[in-house]
C-alpha positions as CSV (number, residue, x, y, z in Angstrom):
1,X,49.2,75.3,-75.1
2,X,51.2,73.3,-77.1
3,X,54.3,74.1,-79.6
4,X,55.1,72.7,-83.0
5,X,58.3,70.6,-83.4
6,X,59.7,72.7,-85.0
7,X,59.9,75.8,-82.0
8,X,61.6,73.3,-79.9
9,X,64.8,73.4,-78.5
10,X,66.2,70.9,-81.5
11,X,69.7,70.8,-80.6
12,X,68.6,69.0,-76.9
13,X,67.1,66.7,-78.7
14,X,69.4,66.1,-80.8
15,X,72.2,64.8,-77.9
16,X,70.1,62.4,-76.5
17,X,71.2,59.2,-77.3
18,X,74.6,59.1,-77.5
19,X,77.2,56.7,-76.7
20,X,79.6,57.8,-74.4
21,X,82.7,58.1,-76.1
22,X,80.8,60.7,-78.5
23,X,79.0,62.5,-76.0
24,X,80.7,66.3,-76.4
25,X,83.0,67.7,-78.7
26,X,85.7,69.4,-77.1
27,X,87.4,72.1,-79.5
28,X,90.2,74.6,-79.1
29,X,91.8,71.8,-76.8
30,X,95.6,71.3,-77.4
31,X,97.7,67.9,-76.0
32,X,101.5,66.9,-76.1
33,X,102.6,63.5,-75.7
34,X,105.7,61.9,-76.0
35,X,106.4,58.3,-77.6
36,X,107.2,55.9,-75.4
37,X,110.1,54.6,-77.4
38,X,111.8,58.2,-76.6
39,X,111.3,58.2,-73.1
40,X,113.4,56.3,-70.7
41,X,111.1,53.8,-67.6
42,X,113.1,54.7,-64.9
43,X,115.1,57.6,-65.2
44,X,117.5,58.1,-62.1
45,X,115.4,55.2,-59.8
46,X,118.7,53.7,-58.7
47,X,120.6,56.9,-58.3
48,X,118.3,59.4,-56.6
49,X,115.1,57.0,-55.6
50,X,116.6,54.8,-52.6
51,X,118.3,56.9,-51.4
52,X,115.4,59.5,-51.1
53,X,113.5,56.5,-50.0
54,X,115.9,55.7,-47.1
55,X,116.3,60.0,-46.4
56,X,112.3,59.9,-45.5
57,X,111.9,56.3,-43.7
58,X,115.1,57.9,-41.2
59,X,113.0,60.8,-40.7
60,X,109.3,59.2,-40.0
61,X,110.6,56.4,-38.4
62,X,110.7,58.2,-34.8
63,X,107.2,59.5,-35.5
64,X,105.5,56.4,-36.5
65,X,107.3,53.6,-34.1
66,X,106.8,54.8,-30.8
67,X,103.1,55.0,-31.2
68,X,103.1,51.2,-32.4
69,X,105.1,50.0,-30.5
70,X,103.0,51.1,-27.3
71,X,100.2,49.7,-29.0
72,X,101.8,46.3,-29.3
73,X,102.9,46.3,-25.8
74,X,99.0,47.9,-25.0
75,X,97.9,44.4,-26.9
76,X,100.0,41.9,-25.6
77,X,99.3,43.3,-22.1
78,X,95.6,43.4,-22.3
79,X,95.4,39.6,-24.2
80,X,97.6,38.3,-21.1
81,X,95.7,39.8,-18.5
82,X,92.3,38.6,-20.6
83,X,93.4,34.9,-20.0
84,X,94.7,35.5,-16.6
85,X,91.2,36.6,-15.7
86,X,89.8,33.7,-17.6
87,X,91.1,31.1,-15.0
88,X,90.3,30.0,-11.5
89,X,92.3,31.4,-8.5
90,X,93.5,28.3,-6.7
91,X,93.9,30.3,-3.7
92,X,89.9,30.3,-3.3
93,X,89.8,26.7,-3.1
94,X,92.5,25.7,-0.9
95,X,90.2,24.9,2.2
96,X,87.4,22.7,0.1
97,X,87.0,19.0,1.2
């Protein structure tokens, strides 16, 4: 069974197409901005940022150095013994002619 054009859903139709920008019309949508000549770039970054800066590195620093620092020492350790293993033991071939 077939329709007429003119029973179809038109206003699907009617949205393909579009270029992206255009796609939907959003209504009843309300936005504030303010101009960036009346705002200031870096309100209070010198008087309140370092110093909260330096307030959380005091208090994470405990948390996050132990656990690299044991995996530095867990690294060096493990590469050293890698090229100790690597080598000949003199010891083996003290008695060879």
């Amino acid at each position: 069974m077939q329709f007429p054009l003119s029973e179809l859903n038109v206003s699907f139709l009617g949205t393909m197409g579009r270029h992206f920008g255009d796609l939907a019309k959003i209504r009843h949508v309300i936005t504030y901005s303010i101009s960036p000549f009346e705002q200031r770039a870096f309100p209070n970054y010198f008087s309140k940022g370092i110093p909260n800066v330096w307030r959380r590195f005091k208090t994470s620093v405990f948390k996050v150095a132990p656990p690299m620092v044991l995996m530095y020492l867990t690294y060096t350790w493990g590469n050293h013994v890698h090229e100790q293993s690597k080598r000949k033991n003199l010891a083996d071939y003290e008695n060879d002619q």
